[in-house]
N, C-alpha and C positions, 0 to 999 in steps of 0.2 A: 599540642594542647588544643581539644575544642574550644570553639567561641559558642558562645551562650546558642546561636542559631542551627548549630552542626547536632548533626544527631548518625550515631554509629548505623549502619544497615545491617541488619541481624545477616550471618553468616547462611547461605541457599537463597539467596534474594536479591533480590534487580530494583536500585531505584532511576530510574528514567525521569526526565523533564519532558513532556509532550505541549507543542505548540498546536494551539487551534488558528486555522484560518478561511478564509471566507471570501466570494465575490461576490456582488448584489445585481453584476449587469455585464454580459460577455465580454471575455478580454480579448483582443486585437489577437488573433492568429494569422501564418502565415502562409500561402498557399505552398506547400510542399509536398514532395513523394515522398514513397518509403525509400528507407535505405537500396541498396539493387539488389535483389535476392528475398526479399523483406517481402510479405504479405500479410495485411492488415484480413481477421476475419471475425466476425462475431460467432459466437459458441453456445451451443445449449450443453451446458456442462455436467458430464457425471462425477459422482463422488471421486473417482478411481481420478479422473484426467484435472479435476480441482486440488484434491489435495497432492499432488505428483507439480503441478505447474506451483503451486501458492507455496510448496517446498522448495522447491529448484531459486526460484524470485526470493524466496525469503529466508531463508537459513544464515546466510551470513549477518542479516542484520535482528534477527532471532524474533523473524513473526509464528506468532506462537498462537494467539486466540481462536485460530480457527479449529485449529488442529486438536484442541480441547473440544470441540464439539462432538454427540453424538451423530452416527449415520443419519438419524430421524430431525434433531435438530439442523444440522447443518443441509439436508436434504430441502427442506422446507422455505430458506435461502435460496438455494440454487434451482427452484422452482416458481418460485416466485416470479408472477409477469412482472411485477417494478423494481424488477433488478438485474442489469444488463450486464453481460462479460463477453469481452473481446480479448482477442492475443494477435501476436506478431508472429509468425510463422517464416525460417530459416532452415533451408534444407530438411522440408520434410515437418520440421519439431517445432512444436510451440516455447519461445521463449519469450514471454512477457505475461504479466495481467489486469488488466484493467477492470473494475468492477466498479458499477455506477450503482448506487439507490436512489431510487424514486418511491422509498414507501414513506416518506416522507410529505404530506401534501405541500407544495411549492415550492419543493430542496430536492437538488440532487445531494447526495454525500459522495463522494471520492473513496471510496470502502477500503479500496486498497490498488495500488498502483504500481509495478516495476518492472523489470529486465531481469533477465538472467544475465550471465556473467558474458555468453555471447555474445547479446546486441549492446551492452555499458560500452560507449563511446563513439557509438556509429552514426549518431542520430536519430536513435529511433526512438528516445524518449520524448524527444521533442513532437516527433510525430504523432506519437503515442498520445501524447497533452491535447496537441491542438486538437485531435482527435474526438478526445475527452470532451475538452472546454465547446465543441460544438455540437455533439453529441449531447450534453446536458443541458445547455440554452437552446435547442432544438424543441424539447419539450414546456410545458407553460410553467417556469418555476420563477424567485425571485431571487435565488441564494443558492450558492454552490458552493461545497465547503468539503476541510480535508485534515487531518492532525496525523501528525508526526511525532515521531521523538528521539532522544538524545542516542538508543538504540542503530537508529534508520542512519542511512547513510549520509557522511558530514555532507554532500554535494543536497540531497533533499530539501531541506528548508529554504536552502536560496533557489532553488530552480523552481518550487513553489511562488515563491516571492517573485519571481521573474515569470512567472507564468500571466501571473494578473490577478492571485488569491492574496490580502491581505492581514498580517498576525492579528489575530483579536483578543487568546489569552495564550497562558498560560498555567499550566497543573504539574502538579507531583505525582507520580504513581511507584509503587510498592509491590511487588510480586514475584511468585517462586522464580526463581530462573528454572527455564524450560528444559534445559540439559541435565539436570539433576533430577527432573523427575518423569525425565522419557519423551517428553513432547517432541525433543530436539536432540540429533547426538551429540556428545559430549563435545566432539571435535568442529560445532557450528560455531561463528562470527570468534575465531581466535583471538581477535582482535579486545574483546570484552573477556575482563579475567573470570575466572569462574572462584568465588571467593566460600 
């Protein structure tokens, strides 16, 4: 039986809870290397080597938004001087993404952030962070901030939380699921029913 607050999610659609959060002032990093084999680089990214990396990073936990863009939009992104992308690099392959905005005057945004299924447990997210977090206060901003959701993986919101960004809200979101209408194959984040 529903309670008064429950509402059915129409059948091809994804409702998520996505939390916002935010720093106002660099949080305490620690001096570390990469994992052994691990090489940290910064990237001027083509279409081809963004959506191939943002796929790989994000399929299991079904990042989809970008991947709706056209070449022209999405292009104009990854061309942009205020907006910085690095990866972790592992025999040879790039498996991470970290993407910074700064089109924001005095904010970086955390646009999008992960591992592939290679580096998840090695430490290179951590690296990958501290990375981040001073890479962003590097520049003259006031607020660095990042949103997640019920999607992303359960470890994400507390290793945010443990980074030094703190919850500020939270929202509801409503949207096709991406596997039904191509974005994503069918067989991404198992783990989420496809209803």
């Amino acid at each position: 039986m529903q309670t008064p607050d429950e509402e059915d999610v129409p059948a091809g659609k994804m409702a998520v809870i996505v939390t916002y959060l935010e720093m106002h002032s660099a949080a305490q990093t620690s001096d570390m290397h990469p994992p052994a084999g691990v090489t940290l680089r910064r990237v001027t990214p083509t279409l081809d080597w963004y959506r191939d990396i943002f796929s790989r990073v994000g399929r299991d936990w079904l990042w989809y938004g970008r991947l709706r863009l056209s070449d022209d939009a999405l292009s104009a992104i990854l061309n942009d001087p205020d907006v910085a992308f690095f990866t972790l690099t592992k025999d040879g392959r790039d498996e991470a993404l970290l993407e910074l905005d700064f089109r924001q005057t005095g904010e970086c945004e955390l646009a999008y952030f992960g591992l592939t299924p290679t580096l998840i447990g090695t430490g290179a997210g951590r690296y990958l962070m501290n990375t981040a977090i001073r890479t962003a206060w590097a520049a003259p901003i006031n607020r660095f901030h990042v949103h997640t959701c019920t999607n992303d993986s359960p470890q994400a919101l507390g290793f945010y939380i443990r980074s030094g960004f703190t919850p500020l809200k939270r929202a509801f979101e409503l949207d096709d699921d991406p596997r039904l209408n191509g974005l994503l194959p069918r067989e991404a984040a198992p783990h989420i029913p496809i209803i």
